[in-house]
C-alpha positions as CSV (number, residue, x, y, z in Angstrom):
1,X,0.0,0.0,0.0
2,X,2.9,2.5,0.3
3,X,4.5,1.8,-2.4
4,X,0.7,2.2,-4.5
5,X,0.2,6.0,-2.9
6,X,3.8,6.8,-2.9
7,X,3.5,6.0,-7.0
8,X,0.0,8.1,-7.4
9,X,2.2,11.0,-5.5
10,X,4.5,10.4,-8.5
11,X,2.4,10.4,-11.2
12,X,0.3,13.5,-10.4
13,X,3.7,15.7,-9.8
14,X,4.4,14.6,-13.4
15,X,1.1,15.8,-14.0
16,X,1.6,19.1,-13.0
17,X,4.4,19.3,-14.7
18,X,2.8,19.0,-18.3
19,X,2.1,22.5,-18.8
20,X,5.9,23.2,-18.8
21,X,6.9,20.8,-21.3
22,X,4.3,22.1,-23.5
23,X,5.8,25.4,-23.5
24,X,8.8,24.2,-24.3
25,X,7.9,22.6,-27.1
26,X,7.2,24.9,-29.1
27,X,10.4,25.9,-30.2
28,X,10.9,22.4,-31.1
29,X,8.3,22.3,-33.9
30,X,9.4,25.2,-35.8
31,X,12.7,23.3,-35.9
32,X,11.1,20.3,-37.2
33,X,9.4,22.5,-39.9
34,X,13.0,23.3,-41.0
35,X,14.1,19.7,-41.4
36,X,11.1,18.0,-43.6
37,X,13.2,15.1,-44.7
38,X,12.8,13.6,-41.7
39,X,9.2,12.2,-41.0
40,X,9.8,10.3,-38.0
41,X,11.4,13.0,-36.6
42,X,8.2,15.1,-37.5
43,X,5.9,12.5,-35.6
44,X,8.0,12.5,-32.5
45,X,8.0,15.9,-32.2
46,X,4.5,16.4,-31.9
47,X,4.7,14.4,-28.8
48,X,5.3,15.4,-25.6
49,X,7.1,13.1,-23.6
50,X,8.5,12.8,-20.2
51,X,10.8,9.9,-18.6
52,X,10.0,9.3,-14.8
53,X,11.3,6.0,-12.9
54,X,9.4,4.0,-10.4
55,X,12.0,2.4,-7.9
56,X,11.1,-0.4,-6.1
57,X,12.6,0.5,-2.8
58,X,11.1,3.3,-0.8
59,X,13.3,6.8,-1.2
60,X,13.8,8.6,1.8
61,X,16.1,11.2,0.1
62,X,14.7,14.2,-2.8
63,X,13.7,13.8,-6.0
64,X,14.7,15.6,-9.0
65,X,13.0,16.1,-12.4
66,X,14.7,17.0,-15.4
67,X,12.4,19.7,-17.2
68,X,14.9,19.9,-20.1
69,X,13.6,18.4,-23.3
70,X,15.1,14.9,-24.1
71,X,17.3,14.8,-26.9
72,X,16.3,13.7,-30.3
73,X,18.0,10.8,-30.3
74,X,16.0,9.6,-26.9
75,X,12.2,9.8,-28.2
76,X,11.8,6.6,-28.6
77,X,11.8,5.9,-25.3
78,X,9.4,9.2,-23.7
79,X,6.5,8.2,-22.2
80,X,3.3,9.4,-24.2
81,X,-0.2,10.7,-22.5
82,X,-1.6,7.3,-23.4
83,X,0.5,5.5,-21.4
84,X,0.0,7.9,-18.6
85,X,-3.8,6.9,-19.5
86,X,-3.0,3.1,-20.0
87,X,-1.3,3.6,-16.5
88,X,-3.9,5.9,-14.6
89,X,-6.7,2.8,-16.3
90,X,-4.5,-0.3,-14.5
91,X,-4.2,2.0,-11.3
92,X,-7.6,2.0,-11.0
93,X,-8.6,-1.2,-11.9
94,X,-6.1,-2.1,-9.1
95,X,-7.8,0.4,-6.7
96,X,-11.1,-1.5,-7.6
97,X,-9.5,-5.1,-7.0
98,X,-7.7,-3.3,-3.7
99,X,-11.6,-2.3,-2.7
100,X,-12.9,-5.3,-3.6
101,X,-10.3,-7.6,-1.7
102,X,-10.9,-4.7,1.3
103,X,-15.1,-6.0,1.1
104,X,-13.6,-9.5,0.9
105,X,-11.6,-9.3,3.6
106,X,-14.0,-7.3,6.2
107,X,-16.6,-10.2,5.0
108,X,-14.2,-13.3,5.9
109,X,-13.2,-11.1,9.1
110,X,-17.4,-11.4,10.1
111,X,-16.9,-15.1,9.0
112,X,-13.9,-15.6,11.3
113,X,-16.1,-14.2,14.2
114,X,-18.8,-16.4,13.5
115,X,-16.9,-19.0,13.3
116,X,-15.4,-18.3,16.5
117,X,-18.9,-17.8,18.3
118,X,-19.9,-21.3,16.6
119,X,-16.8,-22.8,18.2
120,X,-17.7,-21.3,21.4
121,X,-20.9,-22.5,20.9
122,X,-20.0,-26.2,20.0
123,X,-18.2,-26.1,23.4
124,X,-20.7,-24.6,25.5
125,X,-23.4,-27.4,24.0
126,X,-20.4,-30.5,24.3
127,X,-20.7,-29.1,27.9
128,X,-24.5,-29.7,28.3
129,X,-24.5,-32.7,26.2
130,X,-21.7,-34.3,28.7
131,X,-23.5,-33.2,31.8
132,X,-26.7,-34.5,30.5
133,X,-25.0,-38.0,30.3
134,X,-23.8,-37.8,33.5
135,X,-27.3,-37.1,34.8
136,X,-28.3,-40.0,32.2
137,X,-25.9,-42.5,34.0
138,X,-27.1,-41.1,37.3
139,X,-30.6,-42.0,36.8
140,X,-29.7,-45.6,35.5
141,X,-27.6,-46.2,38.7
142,X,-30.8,-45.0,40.8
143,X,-33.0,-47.0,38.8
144,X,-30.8,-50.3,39.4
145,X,-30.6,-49.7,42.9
146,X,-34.4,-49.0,42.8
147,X,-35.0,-52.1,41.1
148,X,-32.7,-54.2,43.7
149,X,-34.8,-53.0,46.3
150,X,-37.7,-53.8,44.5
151,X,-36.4,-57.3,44.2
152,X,-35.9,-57.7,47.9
153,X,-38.9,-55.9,49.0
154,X,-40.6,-58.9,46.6
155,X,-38.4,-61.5,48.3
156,X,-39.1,-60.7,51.6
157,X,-43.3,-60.5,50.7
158,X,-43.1,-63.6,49.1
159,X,-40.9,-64.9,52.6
160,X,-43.6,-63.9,54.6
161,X,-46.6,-65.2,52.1
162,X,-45.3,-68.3,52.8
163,X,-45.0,-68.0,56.3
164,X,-48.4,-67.2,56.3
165,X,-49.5,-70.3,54.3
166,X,-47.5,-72.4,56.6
167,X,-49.2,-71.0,59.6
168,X,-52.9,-71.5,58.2
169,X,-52.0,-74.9,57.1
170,X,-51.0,-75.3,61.1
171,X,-53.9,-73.1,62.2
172,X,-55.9,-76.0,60.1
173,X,-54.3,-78.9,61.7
174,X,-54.6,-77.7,65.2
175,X,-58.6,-77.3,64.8
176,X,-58.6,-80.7,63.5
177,X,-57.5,-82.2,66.7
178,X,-58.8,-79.6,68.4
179,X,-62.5,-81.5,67.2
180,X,-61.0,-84.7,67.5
181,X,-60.2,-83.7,71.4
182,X,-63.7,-82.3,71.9
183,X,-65.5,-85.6,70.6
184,X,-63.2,-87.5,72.8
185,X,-64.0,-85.3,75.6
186,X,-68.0,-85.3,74.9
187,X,-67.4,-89.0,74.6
188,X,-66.2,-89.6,78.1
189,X,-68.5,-87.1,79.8
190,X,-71.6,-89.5,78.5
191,X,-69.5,-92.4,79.6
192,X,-69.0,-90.7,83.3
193,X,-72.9,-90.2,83.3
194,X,-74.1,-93.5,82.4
195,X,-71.6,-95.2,84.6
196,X,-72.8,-92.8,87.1
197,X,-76.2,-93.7,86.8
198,X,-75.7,-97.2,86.6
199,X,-73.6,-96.1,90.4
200,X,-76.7,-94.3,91.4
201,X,-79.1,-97.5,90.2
202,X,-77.8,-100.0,92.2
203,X,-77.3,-97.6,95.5
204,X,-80.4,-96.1,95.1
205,X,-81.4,-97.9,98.2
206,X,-78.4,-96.2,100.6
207,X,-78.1,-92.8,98.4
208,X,-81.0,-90.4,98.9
209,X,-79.9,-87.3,97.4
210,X,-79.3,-87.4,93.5
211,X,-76.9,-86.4,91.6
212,X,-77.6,-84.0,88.7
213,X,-77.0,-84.3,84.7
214,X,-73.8,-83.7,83.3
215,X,-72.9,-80.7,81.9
216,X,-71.3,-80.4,78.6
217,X,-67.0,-79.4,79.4
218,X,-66.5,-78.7,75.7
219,X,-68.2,-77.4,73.0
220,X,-68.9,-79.3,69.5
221,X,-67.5,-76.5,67.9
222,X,-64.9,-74.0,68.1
223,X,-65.9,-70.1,68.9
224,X,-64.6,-67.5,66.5
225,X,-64.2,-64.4,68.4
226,X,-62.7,-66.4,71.9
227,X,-60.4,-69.3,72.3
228,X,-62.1,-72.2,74.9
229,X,-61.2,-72.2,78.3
230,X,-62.3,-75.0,80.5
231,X,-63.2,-73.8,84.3
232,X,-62.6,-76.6,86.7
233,X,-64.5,-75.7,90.1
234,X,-63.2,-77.8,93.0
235,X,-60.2,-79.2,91.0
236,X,-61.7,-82.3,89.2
237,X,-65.0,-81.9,90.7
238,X,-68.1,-82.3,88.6
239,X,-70.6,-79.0,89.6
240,X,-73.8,-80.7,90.8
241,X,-77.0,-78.6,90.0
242,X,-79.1,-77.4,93.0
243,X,-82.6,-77.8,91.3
244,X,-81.8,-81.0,90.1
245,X,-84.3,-83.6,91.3
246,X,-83.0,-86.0,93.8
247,X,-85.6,-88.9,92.7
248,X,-83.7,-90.7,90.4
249,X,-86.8,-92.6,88.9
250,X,-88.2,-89.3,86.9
251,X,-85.3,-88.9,84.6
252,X,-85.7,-90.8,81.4
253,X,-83.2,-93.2,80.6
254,X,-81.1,-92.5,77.7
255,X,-82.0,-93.5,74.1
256,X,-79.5,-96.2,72.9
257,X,-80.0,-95.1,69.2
258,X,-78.3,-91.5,70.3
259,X,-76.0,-92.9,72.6
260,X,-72.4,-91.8,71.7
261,X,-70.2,-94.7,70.1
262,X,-67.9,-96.7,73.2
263,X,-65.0,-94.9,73.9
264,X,-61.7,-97.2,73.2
265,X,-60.6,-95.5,76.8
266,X,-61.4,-98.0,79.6
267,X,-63.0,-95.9,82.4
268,X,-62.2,-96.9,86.0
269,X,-64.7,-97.7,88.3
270,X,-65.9,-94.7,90.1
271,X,-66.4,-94.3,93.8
272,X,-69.5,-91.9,94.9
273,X,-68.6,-89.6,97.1
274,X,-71.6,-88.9,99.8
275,X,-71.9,-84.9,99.4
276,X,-74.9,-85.3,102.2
């Protein structure tokens, strides 16, 4: 770029400087009117030309211009106004490409910056996806566990299921000989009362107070809402009934057809105990 504005800074002092070699060639043509043999000579001389240099290197130091006419013998090589025109053309089709790469660049320079926000937007989102997966992996640990102490919690209901079963099947097995204790029990109460009546038959005669029925010790069946408790009165005392009629002769003898089956127990013989 210095080396372009330092060379537009050349061209238009040269520029300014065209009026003078105009003037000064003027005396030129009315010597080329005195020598019409030569014809090139004639078509040079109607130029005006001037000779500048374009260094590469910067200078730091003064320039000087030679206003002098150029000899006759260096025309060939002025410069003419159309190559000052050719020149001024190719300087500004450079200035156009210089403004056009100037656009280009400002529009890759916005393309660098969003490419840079896009980066910092790929990291900010790799951020977020990785904590997402971390929350992910999280989740799946807690569901595992969740699910182990599903399991167990299944393990221990199914434990105590069974439990349950086997206590119902015992529950079961105790009534059965819980009823097979009862019968045996209502067996040997009827076999106490007949024997005692057969007792009370034959010492009817030296007895004269009777003996009341027997009571029932345990039920046929088993209550629901309370457990059966036996109440002995008197230790293994039978409980006599006060209104029971001492004449043995009114109560009925007892139907063999509902007569309990014999017990396979043998019954002692009992003694009578005089309560009188």
């Amino acid at each position: 770029m210095k080396i372009f504005k330092w060379t537009l800074g050349v061209l238009l002092f040269l520029l300014l400087s065209i009026g003078r070699c105009t003037d000064q060639s003027t005396p030129n043509k009315t010597s080329q009117r005195r020598h019409p043999r030569s014809a090139d000579g004639g078509e040079e001389g109607k130029k005006c030309g001037y000779t500048f240099l374009v260094p590469e290197q910067k200078i730091t130091g003064p320039i000087c211009v030679n206003t002098n006419g150029p000899g006759t013998g260096n025309r060939k090589d002025e410069v003419t106004r159309m190559d000052i025109e050719n020149l001024k053309d190719v300087l500004s089709k450079q200035k156009r490409e210089i403004d056009i790469l100037q656009l280009v660049v400002d529009v890759d320079g916005n393309i660098v910056n969003e490419v840079k926000l896009l980066r910092k937007e790929s990291r900010n989102m790799n951020s977020r996806v990785t904590q997402l997966y971390m929350q992910l992996l999280h989740e799946i640990i807690r569901k595992r566990d969740n699910s182990l102490e599903l399991s167990q919690l299944e393990n221990k209901v199914l434990n105590v299921t069974t439990e349950m079963l086997k206590m119902a099947t015992k529950y079961k097995e105790l009534e059965v000989k819980y009823a097979a204790l009862t019968d045996l029990v209502n067996n040997q109460s009827v076999t106490i009362s007949l024997l005692e009546e057969q007792c009370l038959r034959i010492f009817s005669r030296q007895d004269t107070h009777g003996s009341p029925p027997l009571v029932q010790v345990v039920p046929q069946h088993i209550p629901n809402s309370q457990p059966y408790t036996p109440v002995l009165l008197g230790g293994n005392e039978i409980q006599r009934d006060p209104g029971y009629p001492r004449d043995r002769d009114v109560r009925p003898p007892p139907d063999p057809a509902t007569s309990p089956t014999k017990s396979p127990f043998r019954v002692p013989p009992l003694a009578l105990i005089n309560e009188g």
